[in-house]
C-alpha positions, 0 to 999 in steps of 0.5 A: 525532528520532521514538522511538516507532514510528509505525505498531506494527502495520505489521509484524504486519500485513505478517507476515499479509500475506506469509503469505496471498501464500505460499499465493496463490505456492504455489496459482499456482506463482508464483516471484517474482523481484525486479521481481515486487513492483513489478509487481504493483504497477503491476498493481493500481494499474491496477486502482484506476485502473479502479474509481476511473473507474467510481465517478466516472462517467468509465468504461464500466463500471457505477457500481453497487458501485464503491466496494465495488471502489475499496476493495478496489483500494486493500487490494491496491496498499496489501498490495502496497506493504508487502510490496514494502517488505519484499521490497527491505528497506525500513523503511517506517515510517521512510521515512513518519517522515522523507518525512512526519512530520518535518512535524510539527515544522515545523507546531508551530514555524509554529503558535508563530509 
């Protein structure tokens, strides 16, 4: 079992988060019910969907400054996804410690042999 926090900063970073979208919500006079979150979510997966074609070659769009926008795609779906997590109470630091990191115990063990 994992005792330290895997990522210390997740929270503060999603405190930050969550107040930069309050003032996005109070702008746009956004009153976000549950399913809100996900969508937005999926809006901005979309969004990287999009960018990553035109850095890839595989869209209409111009190539140039695209990974300028797959990387700001990716800051919005990865905001969302922590503030998501936070709006459903969903301790996401231990869903990656279970899902993923408990891995690590099983690679040390295969790496003995």
């Amino acid at each position: 079992m994992m005792t330290e926090t895997p990522f210390p900063d997740l929270d503060t970073l999603t405190d930050r988060l969550e107040a930069v979208l309050g003032r996005y919500r109070r702008v746009h006079d956004i009153k976000p019910d549950r399913d809100w979150y996900m969508l937005k979510l999926q809006e901005e997966a979309g969004e990287l969907t999009q960018s990553y074609l035109a850095l890839t070659g595989r869209s209409r769009r111009p190539v140039e400054g695209a990974k300028a926008e797959v990387a700001k795609e990716m800051a919005d779906v990865f905001a969302f996804l922590l503030l998501m997590a936070r709006a459903e109470d969903i301790d996401l630091k231990a869903a990656v410690a279970q899902k993923w990191l408990s891995w690590e115990a099983v690679m040390a063990e295969e790496a003995l042999g």
